[in-house]
Structures are given as C-alpha cells and as structure tokens.
C-alpha positions in Angstrom: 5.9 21.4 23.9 3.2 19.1 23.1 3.7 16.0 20.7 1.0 17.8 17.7 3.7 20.8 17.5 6.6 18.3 17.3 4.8 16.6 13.6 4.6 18.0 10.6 0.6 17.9 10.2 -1.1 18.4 7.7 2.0 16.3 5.7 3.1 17.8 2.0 1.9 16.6 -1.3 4.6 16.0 -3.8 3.8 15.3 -7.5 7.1 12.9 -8.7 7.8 12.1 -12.6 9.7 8.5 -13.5 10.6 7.3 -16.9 7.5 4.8 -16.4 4.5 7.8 -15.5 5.7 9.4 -18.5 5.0 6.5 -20.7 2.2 5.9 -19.2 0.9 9.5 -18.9 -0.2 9.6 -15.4 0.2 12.2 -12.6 1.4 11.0 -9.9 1.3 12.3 -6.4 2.6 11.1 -2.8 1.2 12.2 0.3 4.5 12.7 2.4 3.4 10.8 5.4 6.7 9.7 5.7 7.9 13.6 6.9 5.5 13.8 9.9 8.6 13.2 12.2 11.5 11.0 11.6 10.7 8.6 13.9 6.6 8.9 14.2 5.7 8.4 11.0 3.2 7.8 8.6 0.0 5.4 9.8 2.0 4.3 13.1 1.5 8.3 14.1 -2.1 8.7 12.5 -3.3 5.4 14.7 -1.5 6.5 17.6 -3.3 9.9 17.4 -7.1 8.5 17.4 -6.2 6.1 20.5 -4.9 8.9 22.4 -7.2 10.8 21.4 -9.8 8.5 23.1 -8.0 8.1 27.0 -7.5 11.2 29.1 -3.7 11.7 29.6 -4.3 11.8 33.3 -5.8 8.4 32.9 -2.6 6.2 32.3 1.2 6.8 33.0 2.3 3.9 30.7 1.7 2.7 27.3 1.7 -1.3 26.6 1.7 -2.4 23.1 2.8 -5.1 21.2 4.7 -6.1 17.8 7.5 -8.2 16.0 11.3 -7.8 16.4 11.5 -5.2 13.6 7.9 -3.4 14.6 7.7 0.4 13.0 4.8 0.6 15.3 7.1 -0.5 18.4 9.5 2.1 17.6 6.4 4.8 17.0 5.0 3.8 20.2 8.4 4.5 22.2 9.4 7.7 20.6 5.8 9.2 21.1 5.6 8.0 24.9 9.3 9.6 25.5 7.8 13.1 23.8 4.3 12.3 26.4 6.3 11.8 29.5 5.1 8.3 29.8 6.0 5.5 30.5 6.4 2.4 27.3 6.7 -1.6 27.4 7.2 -3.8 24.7 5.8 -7.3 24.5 7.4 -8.8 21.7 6.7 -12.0 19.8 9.3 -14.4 20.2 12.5 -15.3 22.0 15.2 -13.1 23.0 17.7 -12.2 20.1 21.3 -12.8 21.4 22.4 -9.5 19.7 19.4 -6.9 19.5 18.3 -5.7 15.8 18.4 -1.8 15.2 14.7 -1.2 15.8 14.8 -3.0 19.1 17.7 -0.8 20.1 16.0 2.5 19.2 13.2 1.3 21.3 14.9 1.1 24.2 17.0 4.4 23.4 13.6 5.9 23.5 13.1 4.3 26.8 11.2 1.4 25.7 11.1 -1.5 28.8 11.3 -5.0 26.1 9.5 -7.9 27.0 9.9 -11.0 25.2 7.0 -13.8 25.4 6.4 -17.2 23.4 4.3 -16.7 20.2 1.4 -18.5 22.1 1.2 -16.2 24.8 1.2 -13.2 22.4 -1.6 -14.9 20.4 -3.5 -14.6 23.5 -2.7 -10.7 24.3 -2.1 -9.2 20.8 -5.6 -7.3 20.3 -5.5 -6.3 24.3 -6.9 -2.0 24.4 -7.8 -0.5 26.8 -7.0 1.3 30.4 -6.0 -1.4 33.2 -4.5 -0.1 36.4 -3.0 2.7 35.1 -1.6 1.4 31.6 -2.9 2.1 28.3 -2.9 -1.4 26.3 -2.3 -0.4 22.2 -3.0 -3.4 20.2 -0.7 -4.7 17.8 0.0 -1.6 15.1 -2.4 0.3 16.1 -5.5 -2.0 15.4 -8.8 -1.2 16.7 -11.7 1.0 16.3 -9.5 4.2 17.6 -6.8 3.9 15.3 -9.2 4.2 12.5 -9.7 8.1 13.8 -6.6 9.5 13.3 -6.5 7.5 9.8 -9.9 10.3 8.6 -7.3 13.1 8.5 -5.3 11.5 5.5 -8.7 12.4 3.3 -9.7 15.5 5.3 -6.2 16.9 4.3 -6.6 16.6 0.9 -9.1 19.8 1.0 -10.4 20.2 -2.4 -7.5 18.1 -4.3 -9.0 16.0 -7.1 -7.6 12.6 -7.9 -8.7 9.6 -10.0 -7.2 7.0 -7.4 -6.3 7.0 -3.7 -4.1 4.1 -3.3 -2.8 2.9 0.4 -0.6 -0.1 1.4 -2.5 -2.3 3.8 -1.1 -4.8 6.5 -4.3 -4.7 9.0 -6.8 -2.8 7.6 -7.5 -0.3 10.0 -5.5 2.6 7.9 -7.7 1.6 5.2 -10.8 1.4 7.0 -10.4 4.8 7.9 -9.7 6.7 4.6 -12.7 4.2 3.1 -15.2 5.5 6.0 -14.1 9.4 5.1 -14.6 8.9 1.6 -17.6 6.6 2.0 -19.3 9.7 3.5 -18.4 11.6 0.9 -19.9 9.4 -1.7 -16.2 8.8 -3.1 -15.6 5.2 -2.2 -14.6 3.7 -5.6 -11.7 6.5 -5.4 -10.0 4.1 -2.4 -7.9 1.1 -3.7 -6.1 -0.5 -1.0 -2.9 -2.6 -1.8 -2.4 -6.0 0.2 1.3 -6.3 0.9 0.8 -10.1 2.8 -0.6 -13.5 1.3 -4.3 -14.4 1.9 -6.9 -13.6 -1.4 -9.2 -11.2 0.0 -8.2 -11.4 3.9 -7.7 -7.5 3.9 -11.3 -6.9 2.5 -12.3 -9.4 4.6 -11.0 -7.5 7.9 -12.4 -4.1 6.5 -15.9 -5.9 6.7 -16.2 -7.8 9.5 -13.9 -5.9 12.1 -14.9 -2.3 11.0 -18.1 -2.8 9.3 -17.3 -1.3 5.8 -18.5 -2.8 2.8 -17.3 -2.3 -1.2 -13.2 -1.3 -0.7 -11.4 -2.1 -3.4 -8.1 -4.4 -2.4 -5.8 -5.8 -5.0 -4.3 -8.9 -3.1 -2.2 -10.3 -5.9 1.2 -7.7 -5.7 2.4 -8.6 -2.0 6.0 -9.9 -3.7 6.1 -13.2 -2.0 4.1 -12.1 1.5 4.5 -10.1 4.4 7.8 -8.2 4.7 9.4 -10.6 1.6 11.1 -9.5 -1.5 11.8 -10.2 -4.6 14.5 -9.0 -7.2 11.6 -7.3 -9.2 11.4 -5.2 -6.0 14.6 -4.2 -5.1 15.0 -3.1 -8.3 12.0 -1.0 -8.5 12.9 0.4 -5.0 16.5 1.8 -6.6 15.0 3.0 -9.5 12.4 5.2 -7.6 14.8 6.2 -5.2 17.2 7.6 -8.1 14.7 9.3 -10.2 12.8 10.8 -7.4 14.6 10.9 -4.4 11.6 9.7 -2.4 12.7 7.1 -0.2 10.7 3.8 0.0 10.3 1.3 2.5 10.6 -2.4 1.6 7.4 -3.4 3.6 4.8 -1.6 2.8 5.3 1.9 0.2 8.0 -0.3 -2.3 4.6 -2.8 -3.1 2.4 -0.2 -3.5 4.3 2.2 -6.2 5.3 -1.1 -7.9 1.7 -2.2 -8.1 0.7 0.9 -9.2 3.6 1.1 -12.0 2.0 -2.5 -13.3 -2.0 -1.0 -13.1 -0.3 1.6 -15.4 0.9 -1.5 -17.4 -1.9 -3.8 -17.3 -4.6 -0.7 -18.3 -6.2 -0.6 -14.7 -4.9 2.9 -14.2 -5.5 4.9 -17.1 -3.9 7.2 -19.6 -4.1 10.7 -17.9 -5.3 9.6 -14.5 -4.5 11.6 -11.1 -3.1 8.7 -9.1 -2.3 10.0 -4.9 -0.3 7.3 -3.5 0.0 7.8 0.4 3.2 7.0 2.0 2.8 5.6 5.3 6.2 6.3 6.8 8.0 2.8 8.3 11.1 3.5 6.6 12.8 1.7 9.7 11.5 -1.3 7.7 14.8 -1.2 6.2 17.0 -2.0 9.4 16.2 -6.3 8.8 16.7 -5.6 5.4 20.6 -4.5 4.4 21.9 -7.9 4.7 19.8 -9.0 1.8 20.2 -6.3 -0.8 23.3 -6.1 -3.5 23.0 -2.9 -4.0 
C-alpha cells in the first residue's frame, strides 16, 4: 500500500460554532489538516509530499532531517519513512536528554536512528537538501522550495468554496508561501493572513520575500503569546474553551495562537461582522507531549 492511500487527502472542512463566533457573527470553518493520519499530519505531511515528490524513490534509501527535542516534523519524517520502506536519522539540536521525551520515543518506535549534535554544529547543517550518497537530506521542518509544493494543495482543495479570510499559523514560512503563491495566481492574495506564532516584527514576511520570492502576504506578528512554543494563561484557557465547545483539538504551538488571534480580529473589528473566516489546522498535535507538566487543567 503506498503512503497517498494511507492519508486522508483531500482533508474535511468542518464549520464549528463557539459562544464568541456567535457574538461576533462569523462563520467559521477549519480545514481538518489535523485528520490526514494520526501521526503525518497537517503541514509536516504537505511539505513532506512536495520534497518527495521531487527525488525518485529509487534515488535514496534513507531520509536525514533535522529538528528540536519535541519536533512534529521529526516524528512526521519517521512515521512516513517506516510506511516508505526507508531508512530515517535524526539530527537533533542539543545534548542527550537523560530520560527521552515522548516525541523522541515515538521517533525511534518508528525506527528513527537519533543523533544528537551541539547547537553549533546544527547551525551549520540545518537547511542541508538534497541527494548525497544515497540519503535524502530534509531540512529543518520541511523548509525549502519543495516543501512549498505540497503546501498548493491546501488552496487547490478548497474547489469553489468562498471565504472572506484564509488564515494559517506560521513558524517558517514555507506553508505560507505556498498557499500565498496558489492564491496569488488566482488574483486572491489579500484573502491569505498568515499568523506569526514566534517573536521577531515582520521576520515571517520577511522570509516569504527574500527566501521564496513572494511579495504583499499579510502576517500579524503581534499574537505569538510570549514566542515560539510559549504560553500564557490567556491561552490555555482559550485552548479548553475551544476544545469543550467544539471538540476540535488544538495544539499549543501552532493552531491554539491562531483561533485565539482570530477570536481577538473578531474583537478588535479586523474580521468583520458576517465574514467567512477558514482557519487551517496544520496537525502537530504531538506539540502537546512538552506541554502536560505546565497546564492545571
């Protein structure tokens, strides 16, 4: 069976109601990128697919890539490689844990070979793509030109859905840059707003631009809740809330920012009374395994 007939592509649209869309009276949809597979999900799987995509499968018979201790993309990488028959190595940023976190472990229960370097050598190696003697080098999440491919198929999916707003989470860029470049063809551009879930004013926008060449995206950099993969109280208890009302299951990382920020563009007047607002869920709800020791829930 090949990995394609494993996912569930194209992923569901599911329009949610909360207490706060109906004071606000917006629609509110989520692309269910979260339900492509348990594991493979979200942007890890659509970046994954355009670099594949781009390398015979005869071509390599192991897959390198790189990421923090709690990497979704890590764990995407390793379950995808199991389902390929190949080969998958780790480098990861840092020193050796003394007791491994839950993502590392499901890595290496898919397989995964972990390599630990200091966080000078993985400066150096991060961004590495590309075929070397026999091993297809993934950069860090998915990063590069490639990954921007499979990214397209969030838009093309949408067939002839209409929305107001097509808001994303952004950590890199290159999820962003993808949707943008679909929609940028289709003269929809202003549609895109992508959400900027780590410190820096304008550093996503400024990545869209220089790395993939794409000018006018919309980013709102101010709703990142203390930087990347931090929380606040405010958050958490957002998260819940959305949880309980909708049973739609957040990440902490990436998909809890982005329904929050859109809950306070409902508040602040940038979304608008009546407004078809598609949020896409971009999976990485292993996010959560660093995460239980700091909620009261």
């Amino acid at each position: 069976m090949s990995i394609e007939q494993q996912l569930n592509i194209p992923s569901p649209i599911h329009t949610v109601s909360t207490s706060w869309t109906d004071v606000y009276g917006i629609t509110l949809s989520i692309k269910r990128d979260d339900l492509i597979h348990p594991i493979i999900s979200g942007n890890k799987w659509r970046k994954l697919s355009g670099i594949f995509r781009e390398f015979a499968e005869e071509s390599y018979s192991e897959v390198v890539t790189y990421g923090g201790a709690f990497s979704n993309h890590l764990v995407a990488t390793a379950a995808s490689c199991a389902i390929l028959g190949k080969k998958s190595t780790g480098i990861i940023r840092g020193e050796e844990p003394k007791v491994q976190n839950a993502v590392l472990k499901l890595c290496k229960l898919y397989g995964m070979h972990l390599q630990f370097v200091t966080r000078t050598e993985y400066k150096e190696v991060n961004r590495t793509y590309g075929i070397k003697d026999k091993k297809l080098y993934v950069p860090e999440g998915g990063a590069c030109q490639a990954g921007t491919v499979g990214c397209k198929n969030i838009i093309t999916e949408l067939v002839t859905a209409k929305y107001d707003k097509i808001m994303v989470a952004c950590g890199t860029g290159t999820t962003l840059a993808g949707m943008a470049e679909h929609l940028q063809a289709l003269h929809q551009l202003s549609k895109l707003v992508g959400v900027q879930v780590l410190k820096g004013k304008d550093y996503i926008k400024h990545e869209v631009e220089n790395t993939y060449g794409i000018q006018g995206v919309n980013v709102l950099d101010d709703f990142h809740c203390g930087g990347y993969a931090k929380m606040n109280t405010e958050l958490v208890h957002f998260i819940k809330d959305f949880n309980r009302e909708t049973g739609v299951l957040l990440d902490p990382i990436y998909t809890g920012k982005l329904l929050l920020t859109i809950q306070k563009c409902c508040e602040n007047g940038t979304i608008a009374r009546g407004e078809r607002v598609l949020a896409i869920h971009t999976g990485g709800l292993t996010g959560w395994f660093g995460k239980w020791e700091e909620l009261d829930l």
